[in-house]
C-alpha positions in Angstrom: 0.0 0.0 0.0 2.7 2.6 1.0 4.9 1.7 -3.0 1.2 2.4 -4.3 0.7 5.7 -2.3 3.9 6.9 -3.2 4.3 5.9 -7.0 0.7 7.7 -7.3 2.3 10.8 -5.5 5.7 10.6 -8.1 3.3 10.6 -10.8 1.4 13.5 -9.6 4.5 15.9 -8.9 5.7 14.9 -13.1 2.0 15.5 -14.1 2.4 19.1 -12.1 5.8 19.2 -13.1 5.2 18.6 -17.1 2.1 21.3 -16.6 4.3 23.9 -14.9 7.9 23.1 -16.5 8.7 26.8 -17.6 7.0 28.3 -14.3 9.3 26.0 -12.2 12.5 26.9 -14.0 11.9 30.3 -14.1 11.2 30.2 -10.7 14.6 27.8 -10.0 16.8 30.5 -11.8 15.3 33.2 -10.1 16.1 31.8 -6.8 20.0 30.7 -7.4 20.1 34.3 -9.5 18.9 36.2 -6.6 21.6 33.7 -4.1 24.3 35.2 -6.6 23.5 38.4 -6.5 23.3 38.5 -2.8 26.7 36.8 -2.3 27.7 39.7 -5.2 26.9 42.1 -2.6 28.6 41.0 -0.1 31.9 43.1 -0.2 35.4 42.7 2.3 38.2 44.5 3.4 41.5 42.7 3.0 44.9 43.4 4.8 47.9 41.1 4.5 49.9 40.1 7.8 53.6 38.9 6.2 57.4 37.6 7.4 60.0 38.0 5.4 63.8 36.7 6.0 65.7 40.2 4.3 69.1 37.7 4.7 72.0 39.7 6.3 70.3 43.6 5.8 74.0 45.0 7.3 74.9 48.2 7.1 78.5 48.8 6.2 79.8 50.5 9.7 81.7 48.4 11.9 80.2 47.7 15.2 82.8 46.8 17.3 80.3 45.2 20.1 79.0 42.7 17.4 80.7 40.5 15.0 79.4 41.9 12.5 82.6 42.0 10.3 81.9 38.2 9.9 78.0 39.6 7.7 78.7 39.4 3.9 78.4 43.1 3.7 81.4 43.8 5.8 83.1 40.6 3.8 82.5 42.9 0.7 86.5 44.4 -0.3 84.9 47.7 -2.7 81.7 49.3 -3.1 79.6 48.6 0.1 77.6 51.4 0.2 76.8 51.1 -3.6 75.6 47.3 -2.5 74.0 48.7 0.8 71.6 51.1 -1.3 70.9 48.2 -3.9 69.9 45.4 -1.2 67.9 47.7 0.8 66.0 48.8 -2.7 65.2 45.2 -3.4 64.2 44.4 0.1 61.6 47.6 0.2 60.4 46.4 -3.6 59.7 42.7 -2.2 58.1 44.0 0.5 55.6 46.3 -1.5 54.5 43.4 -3.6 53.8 41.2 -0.8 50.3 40.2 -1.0 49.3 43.5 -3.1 47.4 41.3 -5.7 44.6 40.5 -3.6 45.0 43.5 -0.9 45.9 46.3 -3.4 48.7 47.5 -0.4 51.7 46.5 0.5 51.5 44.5 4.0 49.6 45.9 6.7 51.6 44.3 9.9 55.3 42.5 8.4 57.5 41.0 10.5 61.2 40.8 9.7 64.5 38.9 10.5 68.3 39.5 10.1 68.4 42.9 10.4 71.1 44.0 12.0 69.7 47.3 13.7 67.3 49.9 14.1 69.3 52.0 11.3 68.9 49.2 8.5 65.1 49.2 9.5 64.8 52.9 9.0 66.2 53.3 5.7 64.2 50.2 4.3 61.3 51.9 5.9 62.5 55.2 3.7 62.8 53.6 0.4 60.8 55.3 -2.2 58.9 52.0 -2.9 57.5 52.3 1.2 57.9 55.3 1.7 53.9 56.4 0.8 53.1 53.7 3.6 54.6 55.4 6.3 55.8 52.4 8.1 56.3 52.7 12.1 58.7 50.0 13.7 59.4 48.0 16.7 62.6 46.6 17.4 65.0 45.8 20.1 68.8 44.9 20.3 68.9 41.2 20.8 71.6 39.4 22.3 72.3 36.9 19.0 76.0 37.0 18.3 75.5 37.7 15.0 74.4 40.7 16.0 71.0 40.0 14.4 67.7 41.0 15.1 63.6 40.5 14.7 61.5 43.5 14.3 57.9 44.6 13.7 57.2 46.9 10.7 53.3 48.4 10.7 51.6 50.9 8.6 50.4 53.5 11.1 47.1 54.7 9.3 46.2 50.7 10.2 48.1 49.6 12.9 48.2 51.4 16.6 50.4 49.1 18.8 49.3 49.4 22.4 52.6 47.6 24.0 55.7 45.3 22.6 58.2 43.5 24.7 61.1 41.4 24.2 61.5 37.8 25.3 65.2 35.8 25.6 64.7 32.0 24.5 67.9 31.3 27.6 69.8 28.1 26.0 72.7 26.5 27.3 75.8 25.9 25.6 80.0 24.9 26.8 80.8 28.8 26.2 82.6 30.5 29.3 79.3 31.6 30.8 77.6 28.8 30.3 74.8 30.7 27.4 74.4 30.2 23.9 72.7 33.7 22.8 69.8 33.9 20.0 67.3 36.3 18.7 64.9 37.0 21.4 61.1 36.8 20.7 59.5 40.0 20.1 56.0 40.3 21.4 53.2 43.7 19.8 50.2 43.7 20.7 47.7 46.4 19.0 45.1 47.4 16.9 44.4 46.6 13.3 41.9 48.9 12.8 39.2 48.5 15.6 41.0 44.9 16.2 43.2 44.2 19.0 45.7 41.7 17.8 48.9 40.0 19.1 52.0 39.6 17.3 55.2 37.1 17.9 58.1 37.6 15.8 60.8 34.9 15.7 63.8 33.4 14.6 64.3 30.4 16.0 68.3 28.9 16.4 69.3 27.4 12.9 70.2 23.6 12.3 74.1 24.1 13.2 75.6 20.8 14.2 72.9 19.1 12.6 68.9 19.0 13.1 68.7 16.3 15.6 71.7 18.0 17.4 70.3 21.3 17.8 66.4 20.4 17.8 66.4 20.9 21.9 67.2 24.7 20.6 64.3 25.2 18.6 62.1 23.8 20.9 62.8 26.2 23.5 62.1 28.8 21.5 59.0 27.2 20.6 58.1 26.8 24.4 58.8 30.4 24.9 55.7 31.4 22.5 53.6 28.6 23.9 54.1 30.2 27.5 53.1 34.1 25.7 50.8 32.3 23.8 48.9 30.8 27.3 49.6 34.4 29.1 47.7 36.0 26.4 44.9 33.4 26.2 44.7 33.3 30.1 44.0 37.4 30.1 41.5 37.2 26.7 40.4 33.3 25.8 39.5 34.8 22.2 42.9 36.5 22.0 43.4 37.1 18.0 47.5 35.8 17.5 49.7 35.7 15.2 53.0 33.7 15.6 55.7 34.2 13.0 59.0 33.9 11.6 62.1 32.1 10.0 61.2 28.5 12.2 64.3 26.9 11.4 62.0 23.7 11.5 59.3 22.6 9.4 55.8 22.5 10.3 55.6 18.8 10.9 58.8 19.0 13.4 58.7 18.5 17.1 59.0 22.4 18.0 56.0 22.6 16.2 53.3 19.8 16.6 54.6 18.7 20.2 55.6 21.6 21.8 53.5 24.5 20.5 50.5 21.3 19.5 50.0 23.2 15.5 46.9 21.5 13.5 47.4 21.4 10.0 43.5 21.2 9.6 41.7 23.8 10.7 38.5 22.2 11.5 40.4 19.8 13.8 41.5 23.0 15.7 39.8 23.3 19.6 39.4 26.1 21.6 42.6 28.0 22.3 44.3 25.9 20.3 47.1 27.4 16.7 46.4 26.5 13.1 49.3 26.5 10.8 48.1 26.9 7.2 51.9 26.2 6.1 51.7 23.0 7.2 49.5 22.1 3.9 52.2 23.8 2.1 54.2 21.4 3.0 52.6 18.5 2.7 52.2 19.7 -1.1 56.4 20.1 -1.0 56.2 23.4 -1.4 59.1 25.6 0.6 60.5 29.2 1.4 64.1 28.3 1.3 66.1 25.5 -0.6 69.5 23.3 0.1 71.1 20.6 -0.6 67.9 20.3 -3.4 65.8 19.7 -1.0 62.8 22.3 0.2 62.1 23.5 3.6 59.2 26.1 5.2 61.1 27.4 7.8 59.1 30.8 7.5 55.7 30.3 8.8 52.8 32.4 9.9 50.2 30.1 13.0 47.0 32.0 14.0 44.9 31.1 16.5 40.9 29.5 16.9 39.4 32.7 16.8 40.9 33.8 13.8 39.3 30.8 11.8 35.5 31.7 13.3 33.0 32.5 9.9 31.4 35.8 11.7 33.1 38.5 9.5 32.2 41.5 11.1 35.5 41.4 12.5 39.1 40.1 11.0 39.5 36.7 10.4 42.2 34.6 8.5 41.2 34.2 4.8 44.3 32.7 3.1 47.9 32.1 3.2 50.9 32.0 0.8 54.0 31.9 0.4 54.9 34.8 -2.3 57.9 33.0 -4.6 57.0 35.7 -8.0 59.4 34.7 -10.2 62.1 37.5 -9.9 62.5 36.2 -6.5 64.1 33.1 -8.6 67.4 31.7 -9.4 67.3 31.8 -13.4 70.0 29.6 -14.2 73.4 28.0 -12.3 73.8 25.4 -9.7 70.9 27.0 -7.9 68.6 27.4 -10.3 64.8 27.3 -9.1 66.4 28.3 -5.7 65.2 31.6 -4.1 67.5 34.6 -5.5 70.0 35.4 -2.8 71.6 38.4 -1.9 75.4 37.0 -1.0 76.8 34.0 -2.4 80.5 33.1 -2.6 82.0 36.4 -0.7 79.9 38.9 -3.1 76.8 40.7 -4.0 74.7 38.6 -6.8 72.3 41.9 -6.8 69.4 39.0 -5.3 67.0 39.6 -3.0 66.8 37.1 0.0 67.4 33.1 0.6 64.2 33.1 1.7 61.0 33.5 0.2 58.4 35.6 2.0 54.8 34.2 3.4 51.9 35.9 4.4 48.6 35.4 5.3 45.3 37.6 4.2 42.6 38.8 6.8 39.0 39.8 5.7 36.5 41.7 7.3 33.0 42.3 6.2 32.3 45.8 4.9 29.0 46.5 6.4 
């Protein structure tokens, strides 16, 4: 009886539906026409949050309380300050491009390593190519022994930092005092626009001695941004964060997934937990920097849970990248398809960096 009941019922909705054929499908098009045009509508802001290794940014005085005469721009025997001008130019010409296809700016909020002061910062700052954004910085003197540092560059008409601070990732090594010095972590909180949002800038201690060697190193740079990461969630569970910089380990590595707990898959992520959109990257063998021909993503953006919520009336993470255009490409040589360095063999190649750039892009619904 029920077969019967429905069979009769088919045959009356194709009856209806033979009858009313051009009524329905006018009426079907209207609907998904009028679901277009409200998506249409629907308009966003866009800013791009970025990290870029600028590999050895020098300047070409000697500082006698750094070892700096060991950088490839005090290495250099004739025209430094010729080469100085050059690298900062293509430094401040990466930067402008980062991102600018889908945000039409240069970044909003960049963070930068291997800079060697506040001076180098300034002038890349002053470059004709960024010097219509009107970048503000934050930096600090770091105890590396390079002599190298993180730093925070902002545009000021869309980011108001409200406080930054500097945090030492303490290692141990068999030195006389017992400390093996790196980059500290450099902490800005602020707003981006009407949204507070926090900031970490790092560059975590390379893979010297080998990775398995030195992976304690890197994980105690990782645990320093888990415990600011905690302090900021403790204050604000919804805390909007950013954690950035040249890694020195790839997103699947223990600094990462163990110590700082990174999902690759962002509906996996929990409360108060970090999503690393990198990771994917990876996975795909994609990389920022190149040796031995072999790829690695040291440079890596991680934002946190509430950056991944759908409500748009505030910023929220929309897409990452890792910008590799190709002039940031080796063309030919032993390193072809490698990014286009700066320094290689004891001179100036008149490259950019041996690192590509990555950013992500936040959105905001424009109401």
């Amino acid at each position: 009886m029920k077969y019967k009941l429905i069979a009769k019922f088919s045959n009356k909705l194709k009856t209806l539906y033979r009858k009313h054929q051009k009524v329905i499908i006018l009426m079907l098009l209207f609907f998904f026409a009028s679901k277009i045009e409200a998506q249409k509508k629907r308009t966003f802001k866009v800013h791009t949050i970025a990290f870029y290794n600028v590999e050895n940014l020098f300047d070409t005085i000697n500082d006698t309380t750094k070892f700096d005469e060991r950088s490839p721009m005090m290495e250099l025997k004739t025209a430094r300050q010729e080469i100085y001008k050059k690298k900062v130019q293509n430094m401040a010409d990466v930067i402008s491009k980062i991102g600018a296809k889908t945000s039409n700016n240069s970044p909003a909020v960049i963070g930068i390593c291997e800079v060697e002061n506040r001076g180098v910062i300034e002038d890349l700052a002053n470059d004709p190519a960024l010097a219509s954004k009107n970048y503000g910085i934050v930096h600090y003197d770091s105890p590396d022994e390079r002599g190298i540092d993180v730093a925070l560059m902002y545009q000021k008409a869309l980011f108001r930092p409200l406080s930054s601070s500097a945090h030492q990732t303490k290692l141990r090594d068999n030195s006389s005092d017992g400390r093996d010095y790196t980059r500290d972590v450099l902490l800005v909180s602020g707003y981006l626009e009407e949204d507070l949002i926090h900031v970490l800038v790092n560059h975590w201690p390379s893979r010297s001695g080998g990775e398995a060697r030195s992976r304690s190193k890197r994980e105690a740079a990782a645990a320093v941004n888990k415990r600011l990461v905690d302090s900021l969630q403790m204050e604000d569970s919804y805390a909007k964060i950013f954690v950035m910089g040249d890694l020195n380990d790839n997103p699947t590595n223990s600094s990462l997934k163990k110590v700082l707990k990174t999902k690759g898959d962002k509906r996996k992520v929990g409360f108060k937990e970090l999503f690393n959109p990198m990771e994917s990257f990876f996975k795909k063998g994609l990389g920022s920097n190149a040796y031995r021909d072999a790829w690695s993503l040291f440079d890596q953006i991680i934002v946190s849970k509430p950056l991944l919520e759908e409500d748009y009336s505030s910023f929220r993470f929309y897409k990452a990248g890792i910008f590799n255009a190709q002039f940031l490409i080796t063309k030919k040589g032993q390193y072809k398809g490698y990014p286009f360095r700066s320094f290689s063999w004891g001179g100036f190649t008149g490259g950019y960096s041996d690192h590509f750039p990555v950013f992500v892009h936040v959105i905001k619904e424009i109401q």
